[in-house]
C-alpha positions in Angstrom: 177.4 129.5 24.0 179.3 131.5 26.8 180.0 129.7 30.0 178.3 132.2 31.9 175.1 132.2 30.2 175.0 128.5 29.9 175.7 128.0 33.8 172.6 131.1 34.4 170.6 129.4 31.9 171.1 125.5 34.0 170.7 127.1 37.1 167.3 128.7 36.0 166.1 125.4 34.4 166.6 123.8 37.9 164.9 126.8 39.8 161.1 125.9 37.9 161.7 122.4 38.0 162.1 122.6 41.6 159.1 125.2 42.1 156.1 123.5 42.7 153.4 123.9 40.5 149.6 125.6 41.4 148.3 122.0 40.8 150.6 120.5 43.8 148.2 118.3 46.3 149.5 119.0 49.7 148.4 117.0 53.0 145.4 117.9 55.1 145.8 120.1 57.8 146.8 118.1 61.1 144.0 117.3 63.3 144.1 116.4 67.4 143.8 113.4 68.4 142.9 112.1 71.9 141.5 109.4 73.6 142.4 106.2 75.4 143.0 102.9 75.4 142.7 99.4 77.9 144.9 96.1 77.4 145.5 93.0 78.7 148.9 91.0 78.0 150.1 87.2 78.3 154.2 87.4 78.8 155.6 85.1 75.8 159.2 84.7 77.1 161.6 86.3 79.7 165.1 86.7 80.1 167.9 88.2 82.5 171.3 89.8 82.1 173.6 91.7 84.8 170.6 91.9 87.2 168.2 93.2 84.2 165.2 91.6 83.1 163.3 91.5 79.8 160.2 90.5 79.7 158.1 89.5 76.2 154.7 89.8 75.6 151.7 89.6 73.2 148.5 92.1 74.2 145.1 92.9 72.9 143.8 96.4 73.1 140.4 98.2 73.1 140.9 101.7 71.7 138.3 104.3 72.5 138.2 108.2 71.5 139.2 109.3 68.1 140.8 105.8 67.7 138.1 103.5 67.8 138.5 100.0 67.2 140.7 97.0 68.8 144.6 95.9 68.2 146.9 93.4 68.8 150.6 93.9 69.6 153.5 92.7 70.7 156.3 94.2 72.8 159.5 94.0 75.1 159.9 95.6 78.7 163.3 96.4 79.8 163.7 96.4 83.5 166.9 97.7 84.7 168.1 97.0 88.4 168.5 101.2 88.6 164.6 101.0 88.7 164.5 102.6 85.3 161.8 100.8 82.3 161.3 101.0 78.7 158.8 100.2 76.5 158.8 99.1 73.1 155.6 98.4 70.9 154.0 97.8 68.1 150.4 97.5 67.9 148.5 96.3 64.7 145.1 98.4 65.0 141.6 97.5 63.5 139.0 100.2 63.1 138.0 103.7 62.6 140.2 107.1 62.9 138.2 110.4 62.2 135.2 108.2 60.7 137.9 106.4 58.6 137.9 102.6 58.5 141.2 100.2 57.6 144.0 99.0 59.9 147.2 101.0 60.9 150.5 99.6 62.3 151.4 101.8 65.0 154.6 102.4 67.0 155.0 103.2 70.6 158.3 103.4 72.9 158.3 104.6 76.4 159.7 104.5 79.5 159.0 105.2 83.7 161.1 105.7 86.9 160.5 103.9 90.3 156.5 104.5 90.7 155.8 106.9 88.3 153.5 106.1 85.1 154.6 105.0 81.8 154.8 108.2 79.0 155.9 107.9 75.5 155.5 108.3 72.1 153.8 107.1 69.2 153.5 107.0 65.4 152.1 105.6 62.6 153.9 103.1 60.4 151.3 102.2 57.7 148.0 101.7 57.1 145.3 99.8 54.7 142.2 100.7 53.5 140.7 104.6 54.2 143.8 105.1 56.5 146.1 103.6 54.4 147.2 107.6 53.4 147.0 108.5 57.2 150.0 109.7 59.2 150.4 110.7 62.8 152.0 110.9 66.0 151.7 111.8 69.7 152.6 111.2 72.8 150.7 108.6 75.5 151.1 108.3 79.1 149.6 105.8 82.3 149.8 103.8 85.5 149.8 100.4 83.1 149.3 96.8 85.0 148.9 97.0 88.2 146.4 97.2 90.3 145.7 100.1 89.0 143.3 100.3 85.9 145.9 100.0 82.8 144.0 103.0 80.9 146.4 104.6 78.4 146.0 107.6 77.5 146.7 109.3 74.0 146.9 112.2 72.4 148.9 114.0 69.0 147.8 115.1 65.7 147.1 113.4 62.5 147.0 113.7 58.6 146.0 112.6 55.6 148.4 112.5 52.9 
């Protein structure tokens, strides 16, 4: 067989395999998401470097809004002598999403300035049961401890897969 027609024939093969066919199962359509949530903490361990400070914690959560259920996390607080903070989180979540039941494993890193509230992000890891197929992500943003309330808000867009 000519080169030519072999190479057309290979690279036509490779075109309909690639091509999805009618029968494909995409995701659901994304979906907002808001809502917020309230937390309490008990600081595990703290440490120091160069005038920094990390701090170490372990904090239960009560999730209200399209997330409705209760969490446990754990997470590190970076705070820098330049009065700049970071966040990093990761919450295991218990309860219902969209009328959904299971648990989820969600992410969230953030930061704040001087006295301004925390904002980040956040996104799902994993999940069990009817969210074990769920997938999302958003952004959050609040005052935290202090004596302000520590509400947290949330808000983003999810999908089933």
């Amino acid at each position: 067989m000519n080169r030519k027609i072999l190479l057309t024939v290979v690279a036509l093969a490779a075109l309909l395999l690639a091509t999805p066919y009618i029968g494909t199962v995409y995701a659901t359509q994304p979906t907002a998401v808001s809502g917020s949530f309230d937390y309490t903490f008990e600081v595990t361990g703290m440490r120091e470097a160069d005038g920094n400070v990390f701090l170490y914690a372990a904090e239960d959560e009560v999730w209200i809004g399209d997330f409705e259920g209760t969490s446990q996390a754990v997470f590190r607080v970076g705070m820098f002598r330049s009065g700049f903070w970071n966040v990093w989180l990761r919450s295991t979540f218990t309860g219902t999403v969209l009328g959904k039941s299971g648990t989820l494993v969600i992410q969230l890193v953030g930061k704040k300035a001087g006295g301004e509230d925390w904002y980040g992000q956040w996104v799902i890891l994993e999940g069990t049961g009817e969210l074990a197929d769920l997938r999302g992500r958003g952004t959050w943003w609040g005052p935290g401890a202090g004596p302000v309330s520590p509400n947290i808000e949330y808000m983003g867009q999810v999908h089933f897969d």
